[in-house]
N, CA, C and O atoms as CSV, one atom per row, in Angstrom:
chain,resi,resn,atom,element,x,y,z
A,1,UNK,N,N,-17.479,-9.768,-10.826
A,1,UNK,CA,C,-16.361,-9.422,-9.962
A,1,UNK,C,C,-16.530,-7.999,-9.452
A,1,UNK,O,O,-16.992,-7.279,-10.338
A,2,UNK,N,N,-16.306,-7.377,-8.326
A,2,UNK,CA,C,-16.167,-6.675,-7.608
A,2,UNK,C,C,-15.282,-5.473,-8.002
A,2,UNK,O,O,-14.067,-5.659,-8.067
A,3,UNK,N,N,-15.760,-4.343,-8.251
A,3,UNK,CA,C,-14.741,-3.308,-8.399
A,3,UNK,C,C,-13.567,-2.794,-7.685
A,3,UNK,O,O,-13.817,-1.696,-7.188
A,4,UNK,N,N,-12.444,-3.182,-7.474
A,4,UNK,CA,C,-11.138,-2.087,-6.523
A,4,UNK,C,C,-11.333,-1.122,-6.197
A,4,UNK,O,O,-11.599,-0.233,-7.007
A,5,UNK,N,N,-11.289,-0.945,-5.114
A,5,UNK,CA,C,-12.180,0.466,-4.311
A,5,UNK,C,C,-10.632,1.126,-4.338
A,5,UNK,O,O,-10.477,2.301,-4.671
A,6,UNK,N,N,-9.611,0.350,-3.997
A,6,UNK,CA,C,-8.368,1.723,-4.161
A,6,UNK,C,C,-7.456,0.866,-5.289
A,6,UNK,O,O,-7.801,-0.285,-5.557
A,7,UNK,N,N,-6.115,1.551,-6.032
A,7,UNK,CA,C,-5.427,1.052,-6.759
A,7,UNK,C,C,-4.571,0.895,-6.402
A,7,UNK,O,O,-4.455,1.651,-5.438
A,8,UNK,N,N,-2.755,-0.307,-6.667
A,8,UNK,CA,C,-1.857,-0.015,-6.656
A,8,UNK,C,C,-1.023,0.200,-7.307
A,8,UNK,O,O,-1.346,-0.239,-8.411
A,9,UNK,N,N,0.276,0.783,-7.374
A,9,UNK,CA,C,1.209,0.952,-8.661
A,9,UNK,C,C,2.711,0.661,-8.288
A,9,UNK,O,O,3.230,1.037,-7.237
A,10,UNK,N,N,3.191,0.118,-9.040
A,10,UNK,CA,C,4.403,0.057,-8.656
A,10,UNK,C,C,5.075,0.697,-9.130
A,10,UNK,O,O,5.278,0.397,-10.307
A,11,UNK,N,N,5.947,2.110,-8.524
A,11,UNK,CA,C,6.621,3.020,-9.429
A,11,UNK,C,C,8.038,2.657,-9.600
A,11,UNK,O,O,8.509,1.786,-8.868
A,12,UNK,N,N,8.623,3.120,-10.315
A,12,UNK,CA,C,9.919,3.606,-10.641
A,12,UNK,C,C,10.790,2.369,-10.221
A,12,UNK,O,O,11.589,2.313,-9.286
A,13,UNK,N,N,10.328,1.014,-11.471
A,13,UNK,CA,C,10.364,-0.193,-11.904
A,13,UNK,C,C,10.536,-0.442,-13.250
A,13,UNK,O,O,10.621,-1.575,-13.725
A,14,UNK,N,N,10.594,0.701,-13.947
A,14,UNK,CA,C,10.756,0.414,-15.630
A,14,UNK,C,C,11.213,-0.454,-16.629
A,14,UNK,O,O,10.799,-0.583,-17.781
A,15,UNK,N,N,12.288,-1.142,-15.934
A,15,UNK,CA,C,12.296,-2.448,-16.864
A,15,UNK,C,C,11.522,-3.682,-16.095
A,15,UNK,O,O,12.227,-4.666,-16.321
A,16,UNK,N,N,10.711,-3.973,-15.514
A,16,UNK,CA,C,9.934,-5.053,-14.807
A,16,UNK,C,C,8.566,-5.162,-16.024
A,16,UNK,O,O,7.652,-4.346,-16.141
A,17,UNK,N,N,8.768,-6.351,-16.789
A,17,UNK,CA,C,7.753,-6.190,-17.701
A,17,UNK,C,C,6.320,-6.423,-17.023
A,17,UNK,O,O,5.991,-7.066,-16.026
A,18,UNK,N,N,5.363,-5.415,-18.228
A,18,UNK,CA,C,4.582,-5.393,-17.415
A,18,UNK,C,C,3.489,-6.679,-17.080
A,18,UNK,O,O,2.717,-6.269,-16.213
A,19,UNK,N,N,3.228,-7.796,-17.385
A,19,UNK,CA,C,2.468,-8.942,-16.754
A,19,UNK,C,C,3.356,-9.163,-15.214
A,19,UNK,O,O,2.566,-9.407,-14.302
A,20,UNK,N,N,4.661,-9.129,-14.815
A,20,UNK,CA,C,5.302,-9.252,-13.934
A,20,UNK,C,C,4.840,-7.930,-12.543
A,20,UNK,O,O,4.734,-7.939,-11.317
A,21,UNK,N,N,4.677,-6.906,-13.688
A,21,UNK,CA,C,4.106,-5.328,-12.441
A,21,UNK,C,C,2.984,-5.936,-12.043
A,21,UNK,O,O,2.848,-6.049,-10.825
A,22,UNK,N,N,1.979,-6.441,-12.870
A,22,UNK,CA,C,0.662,-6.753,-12.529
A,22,UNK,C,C,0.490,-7.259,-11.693
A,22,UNK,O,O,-0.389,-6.883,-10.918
A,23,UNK,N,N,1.432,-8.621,-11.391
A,23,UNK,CA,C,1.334,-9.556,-10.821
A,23,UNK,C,C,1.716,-8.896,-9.318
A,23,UNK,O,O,1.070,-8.943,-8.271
A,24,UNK,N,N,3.055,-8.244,-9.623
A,24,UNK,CA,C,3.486,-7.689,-8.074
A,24,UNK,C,C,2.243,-6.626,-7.653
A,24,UNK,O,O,1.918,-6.645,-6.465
A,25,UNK,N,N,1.715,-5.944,-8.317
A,25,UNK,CA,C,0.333,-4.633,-7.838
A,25,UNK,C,C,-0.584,-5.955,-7.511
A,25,UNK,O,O,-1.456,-5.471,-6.789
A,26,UNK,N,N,-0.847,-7.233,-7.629
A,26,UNK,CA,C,-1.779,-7.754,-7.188
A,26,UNK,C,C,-1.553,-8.489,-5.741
A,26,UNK,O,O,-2.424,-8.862,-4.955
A,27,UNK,N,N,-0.249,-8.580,-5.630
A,27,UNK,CA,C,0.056,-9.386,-4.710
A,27,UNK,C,C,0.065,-8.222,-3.350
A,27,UNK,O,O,-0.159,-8.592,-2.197
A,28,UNK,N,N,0.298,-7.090,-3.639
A,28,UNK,CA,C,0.633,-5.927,-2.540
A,28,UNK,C,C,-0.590,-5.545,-2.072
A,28,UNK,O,O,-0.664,-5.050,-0.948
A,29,UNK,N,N,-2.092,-5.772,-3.118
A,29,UNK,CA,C,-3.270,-5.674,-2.878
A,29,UNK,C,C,-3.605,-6.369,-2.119
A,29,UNK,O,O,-3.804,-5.997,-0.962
A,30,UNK,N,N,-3.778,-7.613,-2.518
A,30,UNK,CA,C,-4.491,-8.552,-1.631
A,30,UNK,C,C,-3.382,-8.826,-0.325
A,30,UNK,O,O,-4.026,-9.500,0.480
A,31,UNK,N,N,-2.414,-8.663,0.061
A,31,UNK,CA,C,-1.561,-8.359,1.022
A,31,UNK,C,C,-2.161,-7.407,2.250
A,31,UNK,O,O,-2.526,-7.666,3.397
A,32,UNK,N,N,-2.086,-6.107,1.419
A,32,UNK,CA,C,-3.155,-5.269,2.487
A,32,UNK,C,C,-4.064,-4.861,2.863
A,32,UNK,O,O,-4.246,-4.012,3.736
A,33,UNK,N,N,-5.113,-5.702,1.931
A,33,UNK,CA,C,-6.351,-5.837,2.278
A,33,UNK,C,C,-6.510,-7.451,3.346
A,33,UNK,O,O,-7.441,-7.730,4.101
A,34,UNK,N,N,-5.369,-8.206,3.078
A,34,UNK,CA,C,-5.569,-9.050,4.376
A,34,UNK,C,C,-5.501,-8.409,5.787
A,34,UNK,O,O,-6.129,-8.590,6.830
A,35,UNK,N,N,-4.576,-7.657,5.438
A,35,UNK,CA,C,-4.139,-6.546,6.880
A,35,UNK,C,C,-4.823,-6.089,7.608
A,35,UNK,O,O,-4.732,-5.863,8.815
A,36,UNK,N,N,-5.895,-5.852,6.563
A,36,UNK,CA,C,-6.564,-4.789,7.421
A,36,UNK,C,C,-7.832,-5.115,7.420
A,36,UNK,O,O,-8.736,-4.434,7.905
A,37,UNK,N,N,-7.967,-6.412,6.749
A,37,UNK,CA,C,-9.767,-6.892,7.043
A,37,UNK,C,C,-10.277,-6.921,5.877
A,37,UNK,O,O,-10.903,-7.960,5.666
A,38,UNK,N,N,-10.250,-5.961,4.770
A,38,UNK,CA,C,-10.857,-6.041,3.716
A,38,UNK,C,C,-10.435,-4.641,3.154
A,38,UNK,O,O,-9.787,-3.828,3.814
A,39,UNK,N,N,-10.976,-4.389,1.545
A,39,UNK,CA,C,-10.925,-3.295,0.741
A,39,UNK,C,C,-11.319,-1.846,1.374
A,39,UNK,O,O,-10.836,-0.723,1.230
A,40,UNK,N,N,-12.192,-2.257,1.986
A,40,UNK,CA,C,-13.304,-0.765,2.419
A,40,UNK,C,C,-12.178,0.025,3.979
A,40,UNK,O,O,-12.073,1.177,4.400
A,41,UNK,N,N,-11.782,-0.802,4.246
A,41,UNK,CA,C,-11.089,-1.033,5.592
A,41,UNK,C,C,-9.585,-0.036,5.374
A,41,UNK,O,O,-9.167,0.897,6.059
A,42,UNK,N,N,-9.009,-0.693,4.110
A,42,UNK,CA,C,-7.802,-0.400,3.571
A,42,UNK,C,C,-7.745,1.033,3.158
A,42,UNK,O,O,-6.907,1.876,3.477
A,43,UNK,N,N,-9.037,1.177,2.211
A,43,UNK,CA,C,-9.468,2.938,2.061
A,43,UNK,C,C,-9.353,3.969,3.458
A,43,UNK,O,O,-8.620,4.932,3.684
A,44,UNK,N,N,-10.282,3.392,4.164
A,44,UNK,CA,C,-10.396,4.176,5.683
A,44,UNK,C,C,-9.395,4.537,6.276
A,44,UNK,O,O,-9.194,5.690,6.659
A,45,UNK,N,N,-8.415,3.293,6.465
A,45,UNK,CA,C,-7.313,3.856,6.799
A,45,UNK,C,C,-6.025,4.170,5.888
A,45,UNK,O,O,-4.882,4.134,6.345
A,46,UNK,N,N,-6.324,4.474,4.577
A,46,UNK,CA,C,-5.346,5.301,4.021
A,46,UNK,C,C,-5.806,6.576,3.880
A,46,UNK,O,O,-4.936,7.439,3.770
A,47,UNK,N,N,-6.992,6.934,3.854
A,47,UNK,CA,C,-8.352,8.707,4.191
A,47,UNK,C,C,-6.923,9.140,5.336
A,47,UNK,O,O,-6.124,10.066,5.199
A,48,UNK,N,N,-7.001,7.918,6.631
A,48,UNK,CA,C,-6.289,8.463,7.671
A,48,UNK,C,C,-5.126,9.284,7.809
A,48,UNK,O,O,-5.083,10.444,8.219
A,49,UNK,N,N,-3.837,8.286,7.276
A,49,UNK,CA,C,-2.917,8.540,7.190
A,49,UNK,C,C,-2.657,9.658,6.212
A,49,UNK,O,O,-1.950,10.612,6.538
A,50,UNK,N,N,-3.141,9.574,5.172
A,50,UNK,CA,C,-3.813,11.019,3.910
A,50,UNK,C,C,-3.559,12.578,4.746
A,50,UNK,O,O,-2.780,13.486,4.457
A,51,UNK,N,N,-4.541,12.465,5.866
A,51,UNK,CA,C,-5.004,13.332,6.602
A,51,UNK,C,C,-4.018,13.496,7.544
A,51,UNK,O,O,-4.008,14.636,8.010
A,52,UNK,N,N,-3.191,12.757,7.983
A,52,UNK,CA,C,-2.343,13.265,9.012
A,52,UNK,C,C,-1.229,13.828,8.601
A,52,UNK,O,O,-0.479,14.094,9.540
A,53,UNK,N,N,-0.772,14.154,7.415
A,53,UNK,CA,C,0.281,14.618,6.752
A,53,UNK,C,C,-0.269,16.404,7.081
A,53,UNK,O,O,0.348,16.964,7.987
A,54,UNK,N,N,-1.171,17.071,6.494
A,54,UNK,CA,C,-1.646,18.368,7.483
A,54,UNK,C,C,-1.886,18.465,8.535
A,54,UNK,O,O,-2.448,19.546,8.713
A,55,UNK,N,N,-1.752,17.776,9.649
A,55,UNK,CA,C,-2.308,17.713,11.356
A,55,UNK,C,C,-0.924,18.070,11.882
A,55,UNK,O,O,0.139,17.537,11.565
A,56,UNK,N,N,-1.143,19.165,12.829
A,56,UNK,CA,C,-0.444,19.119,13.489
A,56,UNK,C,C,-0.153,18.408,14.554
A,56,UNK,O,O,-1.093,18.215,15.326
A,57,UNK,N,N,1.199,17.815,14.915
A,57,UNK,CA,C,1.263,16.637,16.125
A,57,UNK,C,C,0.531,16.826,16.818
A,57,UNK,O,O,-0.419,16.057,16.963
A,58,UNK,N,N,0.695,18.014,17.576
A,58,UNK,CA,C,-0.537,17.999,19.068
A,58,UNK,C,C,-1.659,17.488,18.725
A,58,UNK,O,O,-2.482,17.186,19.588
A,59,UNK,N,N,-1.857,17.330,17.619
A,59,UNK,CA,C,-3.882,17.271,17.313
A,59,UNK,C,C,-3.943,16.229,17.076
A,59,UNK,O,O,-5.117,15.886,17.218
A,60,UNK,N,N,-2.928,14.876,16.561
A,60,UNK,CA,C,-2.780,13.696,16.512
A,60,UNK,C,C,-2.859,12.713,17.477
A,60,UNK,O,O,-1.999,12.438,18.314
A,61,UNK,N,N,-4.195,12.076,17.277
A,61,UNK,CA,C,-4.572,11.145,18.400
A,61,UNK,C,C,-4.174,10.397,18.764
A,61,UNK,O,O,-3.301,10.110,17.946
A,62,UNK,N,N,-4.134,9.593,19.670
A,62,UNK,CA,C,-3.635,8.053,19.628
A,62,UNK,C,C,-4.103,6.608,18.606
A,62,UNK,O,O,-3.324,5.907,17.961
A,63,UNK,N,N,-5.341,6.482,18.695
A,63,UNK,CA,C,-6.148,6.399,17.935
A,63,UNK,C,C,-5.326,6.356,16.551
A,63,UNK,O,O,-4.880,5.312,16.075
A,64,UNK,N,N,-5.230,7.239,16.147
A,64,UNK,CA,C,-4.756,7.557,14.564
A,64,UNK,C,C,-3.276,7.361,14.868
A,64,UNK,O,O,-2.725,6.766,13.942
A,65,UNK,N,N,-2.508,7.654,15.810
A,65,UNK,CA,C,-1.220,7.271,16.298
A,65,UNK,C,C,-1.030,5.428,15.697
A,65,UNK,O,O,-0.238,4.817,14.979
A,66,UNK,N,N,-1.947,5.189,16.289
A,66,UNK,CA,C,-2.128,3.456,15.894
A,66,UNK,C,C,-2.303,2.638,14.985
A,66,UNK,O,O,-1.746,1.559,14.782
A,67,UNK,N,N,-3.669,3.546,14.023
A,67,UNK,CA,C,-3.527,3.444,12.806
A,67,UNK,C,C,-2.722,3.786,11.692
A,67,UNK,O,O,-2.722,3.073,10.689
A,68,UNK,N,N,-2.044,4.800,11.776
A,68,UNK,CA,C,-0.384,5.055,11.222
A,68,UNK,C,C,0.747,3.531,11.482
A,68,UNK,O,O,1.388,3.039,10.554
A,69,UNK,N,N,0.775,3.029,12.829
A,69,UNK,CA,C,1.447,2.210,12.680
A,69,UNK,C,C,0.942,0.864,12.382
A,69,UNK,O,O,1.688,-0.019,11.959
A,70,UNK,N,N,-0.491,0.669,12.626
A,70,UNK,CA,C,-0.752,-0.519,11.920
A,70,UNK,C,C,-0.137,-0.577,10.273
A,70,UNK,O,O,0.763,-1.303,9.852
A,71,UNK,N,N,-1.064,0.586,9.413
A,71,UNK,CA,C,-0.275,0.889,8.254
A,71,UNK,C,C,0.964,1.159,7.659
A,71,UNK,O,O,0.984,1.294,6.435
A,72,UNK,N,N,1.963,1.257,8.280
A,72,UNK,CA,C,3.296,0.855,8.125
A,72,UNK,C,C,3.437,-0.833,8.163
A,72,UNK,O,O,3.629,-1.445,7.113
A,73,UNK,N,N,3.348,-1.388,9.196
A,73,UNK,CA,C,3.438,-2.513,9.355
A,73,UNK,C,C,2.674,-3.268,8.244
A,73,UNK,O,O,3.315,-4.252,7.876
A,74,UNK,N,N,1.601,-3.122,7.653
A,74,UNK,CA,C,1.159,-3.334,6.614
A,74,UNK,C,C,1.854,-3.965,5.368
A,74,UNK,O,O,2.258,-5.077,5.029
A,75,UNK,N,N,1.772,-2.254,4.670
A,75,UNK,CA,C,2.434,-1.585,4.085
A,75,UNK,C,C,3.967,-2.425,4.050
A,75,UNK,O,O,3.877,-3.304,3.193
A,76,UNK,N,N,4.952,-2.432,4.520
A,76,UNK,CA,C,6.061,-3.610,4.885
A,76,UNK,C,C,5.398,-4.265,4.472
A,76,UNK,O,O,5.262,-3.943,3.291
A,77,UNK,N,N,4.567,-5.442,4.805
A,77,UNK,CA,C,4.276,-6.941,4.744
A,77,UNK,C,C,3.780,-6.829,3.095
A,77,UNK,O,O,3.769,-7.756,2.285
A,78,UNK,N,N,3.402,-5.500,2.875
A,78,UNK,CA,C,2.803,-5.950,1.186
A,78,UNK,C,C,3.723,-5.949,0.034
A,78,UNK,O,O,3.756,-6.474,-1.079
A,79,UNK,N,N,4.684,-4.907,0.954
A,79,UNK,CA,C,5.345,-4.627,-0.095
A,79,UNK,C,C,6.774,-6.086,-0.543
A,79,UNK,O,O,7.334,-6.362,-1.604
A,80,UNK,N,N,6.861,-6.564,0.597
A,80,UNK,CA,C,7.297,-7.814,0.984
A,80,UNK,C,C,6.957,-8.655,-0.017
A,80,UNK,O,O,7.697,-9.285,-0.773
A,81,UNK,N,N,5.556,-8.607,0.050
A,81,UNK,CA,C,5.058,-9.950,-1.188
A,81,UNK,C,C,4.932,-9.226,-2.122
A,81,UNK,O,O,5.412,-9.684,-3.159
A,82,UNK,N,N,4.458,-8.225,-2.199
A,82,UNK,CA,C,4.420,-7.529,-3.976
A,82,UNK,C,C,6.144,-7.976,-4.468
A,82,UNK,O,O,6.292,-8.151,-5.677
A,83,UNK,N,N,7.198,-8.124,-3.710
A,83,UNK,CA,C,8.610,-7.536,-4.781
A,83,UNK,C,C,9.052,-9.454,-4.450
A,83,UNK,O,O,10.174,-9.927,-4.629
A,84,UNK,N,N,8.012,-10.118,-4.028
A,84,UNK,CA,C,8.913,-11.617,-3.681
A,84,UNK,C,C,8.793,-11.941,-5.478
A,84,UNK,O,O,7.923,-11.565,-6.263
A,85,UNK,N,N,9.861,-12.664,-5.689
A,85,UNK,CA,C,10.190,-13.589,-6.916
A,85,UNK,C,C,10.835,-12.665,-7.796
A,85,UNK,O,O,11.395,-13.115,-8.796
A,86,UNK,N,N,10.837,-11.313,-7.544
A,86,UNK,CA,C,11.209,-10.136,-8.827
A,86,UNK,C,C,12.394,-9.430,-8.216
A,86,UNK,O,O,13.205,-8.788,-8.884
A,87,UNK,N,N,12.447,-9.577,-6.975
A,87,UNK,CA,C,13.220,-8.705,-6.450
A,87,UNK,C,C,12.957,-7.159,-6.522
A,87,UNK,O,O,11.793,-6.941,-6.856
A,88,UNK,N,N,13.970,-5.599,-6.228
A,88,UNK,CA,C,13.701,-4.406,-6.204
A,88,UNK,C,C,14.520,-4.218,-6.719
A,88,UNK,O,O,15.368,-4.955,-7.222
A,89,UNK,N,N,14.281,-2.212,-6.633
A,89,UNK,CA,C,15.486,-1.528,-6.795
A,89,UNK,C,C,15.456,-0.920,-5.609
A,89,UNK,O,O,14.521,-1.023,-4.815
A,90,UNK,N,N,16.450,-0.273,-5.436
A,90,UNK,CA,C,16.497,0.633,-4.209
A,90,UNK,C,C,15.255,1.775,-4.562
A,90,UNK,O,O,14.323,1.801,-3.759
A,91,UNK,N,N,15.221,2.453,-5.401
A,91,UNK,CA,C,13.935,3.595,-5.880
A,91,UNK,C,C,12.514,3.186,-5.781
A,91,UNK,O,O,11.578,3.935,-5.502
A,92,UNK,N,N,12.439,1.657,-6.091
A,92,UNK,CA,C,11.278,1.237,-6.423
A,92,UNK,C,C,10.168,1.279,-5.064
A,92,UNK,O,O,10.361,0.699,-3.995
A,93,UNK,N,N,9.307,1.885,-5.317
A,93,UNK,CA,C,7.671,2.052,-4.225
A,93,UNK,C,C,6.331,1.193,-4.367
A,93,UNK,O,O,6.069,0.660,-5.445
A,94,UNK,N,N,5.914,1.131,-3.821
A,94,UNK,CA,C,4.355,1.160,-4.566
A,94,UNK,C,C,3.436,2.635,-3.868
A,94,UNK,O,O,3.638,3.323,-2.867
A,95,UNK,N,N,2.457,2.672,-4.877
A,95,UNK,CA,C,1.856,4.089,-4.162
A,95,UNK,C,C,0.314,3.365,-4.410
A,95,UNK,O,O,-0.042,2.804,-5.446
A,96,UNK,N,N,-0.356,3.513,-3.373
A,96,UNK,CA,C,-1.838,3.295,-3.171
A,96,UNK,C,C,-2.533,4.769,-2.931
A,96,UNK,O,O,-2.290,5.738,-2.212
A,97,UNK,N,N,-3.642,4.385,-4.029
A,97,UNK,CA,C,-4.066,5.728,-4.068
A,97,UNK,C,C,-6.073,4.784,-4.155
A,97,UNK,O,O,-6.183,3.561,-4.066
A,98,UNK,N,N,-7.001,5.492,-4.287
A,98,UNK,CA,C,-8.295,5.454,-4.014
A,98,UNK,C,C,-8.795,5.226,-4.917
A,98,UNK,O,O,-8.596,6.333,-5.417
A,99,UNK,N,N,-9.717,4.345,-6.193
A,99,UNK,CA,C,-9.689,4.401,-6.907
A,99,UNK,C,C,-11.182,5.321,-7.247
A,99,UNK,O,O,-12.260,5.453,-6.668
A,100,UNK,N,N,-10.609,5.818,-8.433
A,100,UNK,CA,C,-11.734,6.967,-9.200
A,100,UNK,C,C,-13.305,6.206,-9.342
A,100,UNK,O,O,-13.592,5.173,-9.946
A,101,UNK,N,N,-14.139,7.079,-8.592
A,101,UNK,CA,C,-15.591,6.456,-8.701
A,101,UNK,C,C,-15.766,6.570,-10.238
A,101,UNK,O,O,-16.805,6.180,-10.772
């Protein structure tokens, strides 16, 4: 099997036992890696969005304008299926982060 090039987590969910977190961090995965084509894909454009948090607007492309909103739209759709059958809280996130070589 293939290593996870990025991770997900579902935060600030504390009573959601955890085989149930697992299940929702797997479902938000493979969610936005449909999104976006694949794993390697999903990295690239979270590098992006990463990076546009220091850019100043003017310097913000369209380009990356686009990829910001593809990734929202995403992002929604995963988080959609990560919380189906368990429901939320209002606090509750997931945070995708890169995973450690």
């Amino acid at each position: 099997m293939q290593e996870a090039i990025f991770t997900v987590t579902l935060c600030d969910y504390p009573e959601l036992p955890e085989d149930k977190r697992q299940q929702a961090e797997a479902r938000y995965a493979r969610v936005l890696a449909r999104q976006f084509g694949g794993e390697a894909e999903v990295t690239q454009a979270l590098s992006l969005v990463q990076r546009l948090e220091d850019t100043p607007p003017e310097e913000i492309t369209e380009e990356a304008k686009q990829v910001f909103t593809r990734w929202m739209k995403a992002a929604r759709a995963a988080a959609e299926a990560g919380l189906q059958g368990i429901g939320g809280t209002e606090s509750c996130f997931f945070e995708v982060r890169k995973a450690a070589p």
